[in-house]
C-alpha positions in Angstrom: 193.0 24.7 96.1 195.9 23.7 98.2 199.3 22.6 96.4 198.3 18.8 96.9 194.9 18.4 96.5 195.9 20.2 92.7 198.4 17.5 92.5 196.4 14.7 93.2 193.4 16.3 90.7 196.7 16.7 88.0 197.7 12.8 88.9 194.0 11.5 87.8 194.4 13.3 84.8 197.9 12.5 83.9 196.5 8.7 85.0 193.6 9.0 82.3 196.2 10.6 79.1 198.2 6.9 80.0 194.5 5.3 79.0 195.8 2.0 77.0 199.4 1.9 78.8 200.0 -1.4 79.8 200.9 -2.9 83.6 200.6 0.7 85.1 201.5 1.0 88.9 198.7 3.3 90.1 198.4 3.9 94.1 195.2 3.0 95.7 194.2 6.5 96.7 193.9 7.3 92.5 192.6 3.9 91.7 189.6 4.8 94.1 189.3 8.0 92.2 189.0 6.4 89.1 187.0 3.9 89.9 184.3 6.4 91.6 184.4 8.8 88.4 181.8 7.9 85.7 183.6 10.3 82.8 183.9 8.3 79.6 187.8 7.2 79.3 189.2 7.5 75.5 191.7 5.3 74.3 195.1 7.7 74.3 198.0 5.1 73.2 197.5 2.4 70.8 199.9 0.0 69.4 198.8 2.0 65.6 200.0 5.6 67.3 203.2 3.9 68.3 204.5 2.5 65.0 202.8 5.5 63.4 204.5 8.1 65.8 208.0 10.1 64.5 210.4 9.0 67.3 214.2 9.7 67.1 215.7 6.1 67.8 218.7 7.3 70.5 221.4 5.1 70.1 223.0 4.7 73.5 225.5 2.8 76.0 225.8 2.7 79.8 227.9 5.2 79.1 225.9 8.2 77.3 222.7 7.1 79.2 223.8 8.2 82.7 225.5 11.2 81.1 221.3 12.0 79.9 220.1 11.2 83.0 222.2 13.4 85.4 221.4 16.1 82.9 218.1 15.9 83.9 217.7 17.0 87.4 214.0 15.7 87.9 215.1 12.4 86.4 218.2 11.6 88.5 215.6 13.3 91.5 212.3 10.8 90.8 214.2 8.1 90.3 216.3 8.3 93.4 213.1 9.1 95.3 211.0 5.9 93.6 213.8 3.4 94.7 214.0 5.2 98.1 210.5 4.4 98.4 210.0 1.2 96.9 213.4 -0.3 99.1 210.9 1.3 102.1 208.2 -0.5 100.9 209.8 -4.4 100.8 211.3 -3.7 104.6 207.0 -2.5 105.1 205.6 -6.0 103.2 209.1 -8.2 104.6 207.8 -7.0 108.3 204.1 -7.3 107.4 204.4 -11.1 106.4 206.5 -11.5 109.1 203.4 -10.9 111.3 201.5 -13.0 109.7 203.6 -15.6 109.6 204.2 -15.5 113.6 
């Protein structure tokens, strides 16, 4: 299987383990996907699991949080890449109802 057809199998799954995430952002290409599979979808993440779950409470400033986040190259990476893409969306939709509105 080619490197991004296994990626986009691993994103439906990864999609389905958020199952009770609120106000995801899921691209249309895996929202078809979804919507075409008829496998049962469990409940992973409920507001019970969350207060019931052992999470360390990080105490942090401006400061210590871009210290964590250029320790982690595929952080810094992602997000750099997701506002890269999402400033090349708006100039897309700002030239799209542009069209329109001409």
């Amino acid at each position: 299987m080619a490197k991004s057809k296994r990626r986009e199998k691993n994103a439906g799954g990864q999609i389905l383990e958020l199952a009770g995430c609120n106000l995801l952002t899921i691209s249309p290409e895996l929202m078809k996907q979804l919507s075409e599979s008829h496998e049962p979808v469990e409940r992973k993440l409920t507001p019970e699991k969350a207060k019931s779950a052992d999470v360390k409470w990080l105490e942090l400033d401006e400061k210590k949080f871009r210290y964590l986040v250029n320790e982690d190259a595929m952080a810094t990476e992602k997000t750099a890449e997701g506002i890269r893409k999402f400033a090349g969306d708006i100039v897309k939709l700002e030239k799209l109802v542009a069209s329109k509105l001409s």
